[in-house]
C-alpha positions as CSV (number, residue, x, y, z in Angstrom):
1,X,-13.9,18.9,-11.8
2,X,-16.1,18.8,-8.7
3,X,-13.9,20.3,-5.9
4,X,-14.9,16.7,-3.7
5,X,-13.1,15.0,-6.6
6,X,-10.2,17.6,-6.4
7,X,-9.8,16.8,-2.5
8,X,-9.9,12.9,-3.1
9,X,-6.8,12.8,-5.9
10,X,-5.0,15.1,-3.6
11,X,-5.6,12.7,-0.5
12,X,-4.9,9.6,-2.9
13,X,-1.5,11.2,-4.2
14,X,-1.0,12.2,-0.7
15,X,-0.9,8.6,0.8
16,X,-0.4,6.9,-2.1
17,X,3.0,9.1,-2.0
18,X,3.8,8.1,1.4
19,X,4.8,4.6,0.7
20,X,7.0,4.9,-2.2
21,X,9.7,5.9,0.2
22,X,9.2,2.6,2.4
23,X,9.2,0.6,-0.8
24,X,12.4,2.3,-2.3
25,X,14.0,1.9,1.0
26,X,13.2,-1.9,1.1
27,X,14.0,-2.8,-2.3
28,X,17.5,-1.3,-1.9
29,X,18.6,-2.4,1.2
30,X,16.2,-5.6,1.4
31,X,16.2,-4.4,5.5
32,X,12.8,-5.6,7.0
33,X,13.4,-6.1,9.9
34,X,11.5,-2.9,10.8
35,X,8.0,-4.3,9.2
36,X,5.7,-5.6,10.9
37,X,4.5,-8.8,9.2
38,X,1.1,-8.8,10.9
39,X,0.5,-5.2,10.2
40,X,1.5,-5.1,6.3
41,X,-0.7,-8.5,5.9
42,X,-3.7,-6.7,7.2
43,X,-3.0,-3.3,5.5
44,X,-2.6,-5.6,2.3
45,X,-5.7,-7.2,2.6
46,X,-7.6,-3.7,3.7
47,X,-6.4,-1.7,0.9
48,X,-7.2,-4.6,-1.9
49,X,-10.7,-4.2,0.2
50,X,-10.7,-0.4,-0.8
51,X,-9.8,-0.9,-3.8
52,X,-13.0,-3.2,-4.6
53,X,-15.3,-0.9,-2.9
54,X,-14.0,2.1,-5.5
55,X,-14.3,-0.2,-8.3
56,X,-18.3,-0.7,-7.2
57,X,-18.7,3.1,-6.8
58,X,-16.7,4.0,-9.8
59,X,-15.1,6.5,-7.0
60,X,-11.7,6.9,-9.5
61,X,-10.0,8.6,-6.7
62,X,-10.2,5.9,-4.5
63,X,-9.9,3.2,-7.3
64,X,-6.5,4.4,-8.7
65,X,-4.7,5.2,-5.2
66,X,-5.3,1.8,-3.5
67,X,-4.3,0.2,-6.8
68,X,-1.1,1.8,-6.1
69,X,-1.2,1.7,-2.8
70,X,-1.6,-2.3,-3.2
71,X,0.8,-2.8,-5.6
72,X,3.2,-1.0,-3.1
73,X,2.1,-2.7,-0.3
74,X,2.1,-6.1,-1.6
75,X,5.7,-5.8,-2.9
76,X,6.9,-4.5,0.6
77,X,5.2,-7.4,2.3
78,X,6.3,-10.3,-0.3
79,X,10.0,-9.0,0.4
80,X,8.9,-9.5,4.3
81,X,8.1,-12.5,3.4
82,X,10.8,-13.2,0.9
83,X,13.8,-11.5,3.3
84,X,12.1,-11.6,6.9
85,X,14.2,-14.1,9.5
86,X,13.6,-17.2,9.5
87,X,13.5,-18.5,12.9
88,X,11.5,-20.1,15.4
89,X,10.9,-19.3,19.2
Protein backbone atom coordinates (compact mmCIF):
# COMPACT_ATOMS: atom_id res chain seq x y z
CA UNK A 1 0.00 0.00 0.00
CA UNK A 2 1.38 3.33 -1.08
CA UNK A 3 2.23 5.19 2.20
CA UNK A 4 -0.30 8.36 0.72
CA UNK A 5 -2.96 5.74 0.85
CA UNK A 6 -1.87 4.64 4.41
CA UNK A 7 -2.07 8.42 5.62
CA UNK A 8 -5.66 8.95 3.90
CA UNK A 9 -7.44 5.71 5.90
CA UNK A 10 -5.75 6.87 8.92
CA UNK A 11 -7.16 10.56 8.47
CA UNK A 12 -10.65 9.01 7.28
CA UNK A 13 -10.79 6.70 10.45
CA UNK A 14 -9.58 9.57 12.30
CA UNK A 15 -12.57 11.99 11.51
CA UNK A 16 -14.77 9.54 10.51
CA UNK A 17 -14.23 8.40 14.38
CA UNK A 18 -14.89 11.73 15.65
CA UNK A 19 -18.56 11.76 15.06
CA UNK A 20 -19.63 8.52 16.35
CA UNK A 21 -19.48 9.94 19.80
CA UNK A 22 -21.91 12.96 18.81
CA UNK A 23 -24.20 10.48 17.16
CA UNK A 24 -24.22 8.05 20.14
CA UNK A 25 -24.75 10.90 22.37
CA UNK A 26 -27.74 12.18 20.33
CA UNK A 27 -29.53 8.98 19.75
CA UNK A 28 -29.52 8.30 23.49
CA UNK A 29 -30.45 11.35 24.96
CA UNK A 30 -32.34 12.83 21.75
CA UNK A 31 -30.54 16.37 23.40
CA UNK A 32 -29.95 18.78 20.35
CA UNK A 33 -30.19 21.54 21.59
CA UNK A 34 -26.46 21.97 21.24
CA UNK A 35 -26.49 21.48 17.17
CA UNK A 36 -26.45 23.88 15.11
CA UNK A 37 -29.11 23.34 12.44
CA UNK A 38 -27.43 25.62 9.97
CA UNK A 39 -24.07 24.14 10.49
CA UNK A 40 -24.96 20.25 10.30
CA UNK A 41 -27.15 21.15 7.04
CA UNK A 42 -24.08 22.55 5.34
CA UNK A 43 -21.61 19.91 6.75
CA UNK A 44 -24.37 17.39 5.34
CA UNK A 45 -24.45 18.74 2.10
CA UNK A 46 -20.40 19.23 1.94
CA UNK A 47 -19.57 15.84 2.94
CA UNK A 48 -22.26 14.10 0.42
CA UNK A 49 -20.09 16.69 -1.92
CA UNK A 50 -16.82 14.72 -0.87
CA UNK A 51 -18.17 11.81 -1.10
CA UNK A 52 -18.98 12.31 -5.00
CA UNK A 53 -15.71 13.81 -5.70
CA UNK A 54 -14.00 10.34 -4.27
CA UNK A 55 -16.41 8.35 -6.17
CA UNK A 56 -15.00 10.24 -9.57
CA UNK A 57 -11.32 9.77 -8.48
CA UNK A 58 -11.84 6.27 -7.18
CA UNK A 59 -9.86 7.96 -4.08
CA UNK A 60 -11.26 4.83 -1.60
CA UNK A 61 -9.99 6.70 1.30
CA UNK A 62 -11.98 9.51 0.79
CA UNK A 63 -15.00 7.51 -0.69
CA UNK A 64 -15.57 5.24 2.32
CA UNK A 65 -15.03 7.90 5.20
CA UNK A 66 -17.52 10.51 3.93
CA UNK A 67 -19.90 7.66 3.34
CA UNK A 68 -19.73 7.21 6.93
CA UNK A 69 -19.22 10.37 7.77
CA UNK A 70 -22.69 11.19 5.81
CA UNK A 71 -24.48 8.52 7.06
CA UNK A 72 -23.49 9.96 10.64
CA UNK A 73 -24.16 13.24 9.80
CA UNK A 74 -27.41 12.89 8.17
CA UNK A 75 -28.77 10.91 11.16
CA UNK A 76 -27.62 13.59 13.69
CA UNK A 77 -29.24 16.33 11.58
CA UNK A 78 -32.68 14.43 10.78
CA UNK A 79 -32.91 14.02 14.77
CA UNK A 80 -32.30 17.96 14.75
CA UNK A 81 -34.81 18.14 12.62
CA UNK A 82 -36.92 15.35 14.05
CA UNK A 83 -36.32 16.61 18.04
CA UNK A 84 -35.08 20.36 17.58
CA UNK A 85 -37.76 23.07 19.27
CA UNK A 86 -40.39 23.96 17.63
CA UNK A 87 -40.90 27.52 18.08
CA UNK A 88 -41.08 30.75 16.41
CA UNK A 89 -39.53 34.20 17.24
Amino acid sequence: MPFSDLVGYVAATLTTCSFVPQAWHTFRTRDVSGISLGMYSVFTVGVALWLAYGLALKAWPIVIANAITLMLASAILGMKLLYGPRKRD
